[in-house]
C-alpha positions as CSV (number, residue, x, y, z in Angstrom):
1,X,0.0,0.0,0.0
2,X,1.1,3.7,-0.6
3,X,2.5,5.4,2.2
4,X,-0.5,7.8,3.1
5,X,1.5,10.6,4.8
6,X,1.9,14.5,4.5
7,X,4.4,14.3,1.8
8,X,2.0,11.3,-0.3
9,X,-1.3,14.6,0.1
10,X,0.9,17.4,0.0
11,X,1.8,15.9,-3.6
12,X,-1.9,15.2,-4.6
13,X,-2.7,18.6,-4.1
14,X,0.4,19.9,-5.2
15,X,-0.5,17.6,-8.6
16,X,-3.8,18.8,-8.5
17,X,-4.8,14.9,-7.9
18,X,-8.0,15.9,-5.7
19,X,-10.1,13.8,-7.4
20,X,-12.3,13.5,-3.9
21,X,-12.8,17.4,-4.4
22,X,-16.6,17.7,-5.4
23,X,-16.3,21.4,-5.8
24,X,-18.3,22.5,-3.3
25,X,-19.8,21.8,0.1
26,X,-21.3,18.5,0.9
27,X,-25.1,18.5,0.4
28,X,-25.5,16.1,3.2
29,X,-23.7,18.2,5.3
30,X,-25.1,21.8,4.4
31,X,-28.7,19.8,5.1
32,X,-27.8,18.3,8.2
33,X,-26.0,21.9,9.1
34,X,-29.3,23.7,8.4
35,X,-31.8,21.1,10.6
36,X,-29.7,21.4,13.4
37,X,-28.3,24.1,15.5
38,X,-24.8,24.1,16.2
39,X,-23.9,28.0,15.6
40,X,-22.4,28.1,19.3
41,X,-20.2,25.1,19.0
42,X,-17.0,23.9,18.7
43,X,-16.8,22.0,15.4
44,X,-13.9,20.0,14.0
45,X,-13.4,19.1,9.8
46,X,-10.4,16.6,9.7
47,X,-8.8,16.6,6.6
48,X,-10.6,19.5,5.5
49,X,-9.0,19.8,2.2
50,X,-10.4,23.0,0.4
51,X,-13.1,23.1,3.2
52,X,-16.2,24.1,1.6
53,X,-18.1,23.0,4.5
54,X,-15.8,25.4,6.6
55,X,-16.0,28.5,4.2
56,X,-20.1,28.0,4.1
57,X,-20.3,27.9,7.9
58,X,-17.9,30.9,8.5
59,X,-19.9,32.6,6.0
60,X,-23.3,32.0,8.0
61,X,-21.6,33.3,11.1
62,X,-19.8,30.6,13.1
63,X,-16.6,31.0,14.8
64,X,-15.9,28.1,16.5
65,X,-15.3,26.2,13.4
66,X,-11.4,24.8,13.1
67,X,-10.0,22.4,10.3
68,X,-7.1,20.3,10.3
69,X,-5.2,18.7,7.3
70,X,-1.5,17.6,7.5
71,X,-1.4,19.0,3.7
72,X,-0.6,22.7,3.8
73,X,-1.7,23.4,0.1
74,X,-4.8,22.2,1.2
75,X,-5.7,25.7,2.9
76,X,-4.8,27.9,0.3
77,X,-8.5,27.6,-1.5
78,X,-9.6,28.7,2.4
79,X,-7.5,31.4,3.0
80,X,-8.5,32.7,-0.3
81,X,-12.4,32.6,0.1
82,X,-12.5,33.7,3.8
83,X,-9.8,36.2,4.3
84,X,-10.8,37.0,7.8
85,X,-10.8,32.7,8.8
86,X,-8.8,33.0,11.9
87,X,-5.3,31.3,11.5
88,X,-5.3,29.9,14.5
89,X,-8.2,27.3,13.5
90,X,-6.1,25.9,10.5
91,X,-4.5,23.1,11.9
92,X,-1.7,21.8,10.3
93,X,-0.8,18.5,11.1
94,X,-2.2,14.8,11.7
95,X,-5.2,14.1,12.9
96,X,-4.3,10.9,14.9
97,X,-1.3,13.4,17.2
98,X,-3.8,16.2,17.4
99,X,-4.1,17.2,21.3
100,X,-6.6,20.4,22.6
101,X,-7.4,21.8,25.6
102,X,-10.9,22.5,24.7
103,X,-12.9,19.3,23.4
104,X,-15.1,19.5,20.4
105,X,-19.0,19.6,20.4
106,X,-19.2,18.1,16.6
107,X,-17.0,16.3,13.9
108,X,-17.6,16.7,10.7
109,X,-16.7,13.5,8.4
110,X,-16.6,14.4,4.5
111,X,-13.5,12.3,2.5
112,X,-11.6,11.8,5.3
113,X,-12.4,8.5,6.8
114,X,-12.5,7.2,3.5
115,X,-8.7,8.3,2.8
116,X,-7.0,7.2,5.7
117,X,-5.9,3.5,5.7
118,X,-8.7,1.3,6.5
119,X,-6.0,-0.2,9.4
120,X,-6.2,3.1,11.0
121,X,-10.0,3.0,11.4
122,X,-10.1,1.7,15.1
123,X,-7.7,4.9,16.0
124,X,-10.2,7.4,14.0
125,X,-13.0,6.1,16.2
126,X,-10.3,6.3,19.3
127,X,-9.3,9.8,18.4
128,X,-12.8,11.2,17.4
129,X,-13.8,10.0,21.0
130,X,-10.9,11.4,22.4
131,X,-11.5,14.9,20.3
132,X,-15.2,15.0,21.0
133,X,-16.6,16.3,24.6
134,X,-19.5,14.9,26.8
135,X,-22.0,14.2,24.1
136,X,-20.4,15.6,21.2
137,X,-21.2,13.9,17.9
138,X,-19.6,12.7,15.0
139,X,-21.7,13.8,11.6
140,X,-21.2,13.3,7.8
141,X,-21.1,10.4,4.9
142,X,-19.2,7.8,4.7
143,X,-19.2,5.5,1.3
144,X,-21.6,3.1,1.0
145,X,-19.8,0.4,-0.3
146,X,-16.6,-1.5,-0.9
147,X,-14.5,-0.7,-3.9
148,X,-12.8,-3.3,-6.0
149,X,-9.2,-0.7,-6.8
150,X,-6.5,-0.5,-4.2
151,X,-7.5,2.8,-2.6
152,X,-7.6,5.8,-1.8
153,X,-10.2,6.4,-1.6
154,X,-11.4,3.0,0.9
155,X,-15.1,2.1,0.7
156,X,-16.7,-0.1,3.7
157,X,-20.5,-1.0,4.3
158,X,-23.0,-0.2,6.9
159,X,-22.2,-3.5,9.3
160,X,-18.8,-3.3,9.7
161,X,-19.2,1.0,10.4
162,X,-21.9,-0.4,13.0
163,X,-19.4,-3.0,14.4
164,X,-16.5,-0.3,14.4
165,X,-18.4,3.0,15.8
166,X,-21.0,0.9,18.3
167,X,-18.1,0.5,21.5
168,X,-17.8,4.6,21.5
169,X,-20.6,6.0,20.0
170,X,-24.4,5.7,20.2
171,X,-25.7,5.2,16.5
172,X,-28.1,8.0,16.3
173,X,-28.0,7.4,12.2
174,X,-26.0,5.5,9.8
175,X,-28.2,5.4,6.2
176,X,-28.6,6.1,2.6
177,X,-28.5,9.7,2.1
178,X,-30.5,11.5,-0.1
179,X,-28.7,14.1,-0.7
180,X,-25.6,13.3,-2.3
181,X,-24.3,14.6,-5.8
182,X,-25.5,12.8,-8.5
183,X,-22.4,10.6,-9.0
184,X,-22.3,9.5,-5.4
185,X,-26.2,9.2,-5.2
186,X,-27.3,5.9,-3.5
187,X,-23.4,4.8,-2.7
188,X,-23.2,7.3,0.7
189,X,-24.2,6.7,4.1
190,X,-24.8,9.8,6.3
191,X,-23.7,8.9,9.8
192,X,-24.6,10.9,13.2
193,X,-23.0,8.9,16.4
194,X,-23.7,10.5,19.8
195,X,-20.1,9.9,21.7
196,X,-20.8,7.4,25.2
């Protein structure tokens, strides 16, 4: 398998290889976003690459929202669309050695589950525990199948996520979205897991 590391996504994006970029925030996200109100709390994007879903938030008013990507090219579509995003909430660096002294109230999942090596998967759940404070949940999609190329990006079905997520998290929801982008439509699960 390829060596997923900061140099191996610093050189996708420095390639422009981003074929996981869908060019805009995630419908699932925006509509979960707008049914629920999190405009007071501490929200987390992991490998946030252009972060979309971090440039529509800021621009509806949020400050509490951080991203983190161990790419540093990854942030320049951000800094670019929200000149005032404060440069303290771009966290540069792996998600799995993050630390904080303030715990987050949501996580928000979009391509990066999916691009980390499915080994790793157990930590992610570890880590996004670890991240989230009393009650803080874990939102977004996850793919809805597995895929038949070596990845990235990894696929996984709605058992084993159930099997993976159920130690840590109350499954709140875990099913077909219907808001995806055409080309994804029917293959994403939209997840919301209530930390233990």
């Amino acid at each position: 398998m390829k060596k997923l590391d900061a140099e191996y996504w610093e050189k996708q994006w420095q390639d422009q290889q981003t074929g996981w970029d869908i060019g805009q925030a995630s419908p699932p996200l925006i509509h979960y976003l707008n049914e629920n109100n999190y405009q007071q709390s501490r929200i987390l994007i992991p490998g946030a690459g252009r972060a979309y879903e971090a440039i529509y938030l800021h621009q509806q008013g949020y400050q509490h929202v951080f991203v983190c990507d161990w790419a540093p090219s990854a942030f320049d579509h951000l800094r670019q669309m929200a000149t005032d995003f404060p440069e303290e909430h771009l966290l540069v660096g792996n998600f799995f050695e993050l630390e904080i002294d303030v715990p987050f109230d949501l996580l928000l999942e979009q391509t990066f589950f999916c691009a980390i090596d499915p080994a790793l998967r157990p930590q992610y759940v570890a880590q996004a525990a670890n991240l989230l404070g009393d009650q803080g949940r874990l939102a977004g999609v996850l793919f809805a199948k597995e895929f038949s190329f070596p990845g990235p990006p990894f696929g996984g079905v709605a058992e084993d996520y159930r099997k993976l997520f159920a130690p840590s998290f109350e499954i709140i929801s875990l099913e077909i979205t219907p808001y995806s982008i055409a080309p994804r439509l029917g293959n994403e699960l939209f997840i919301e897991l209530k930390k233990n």
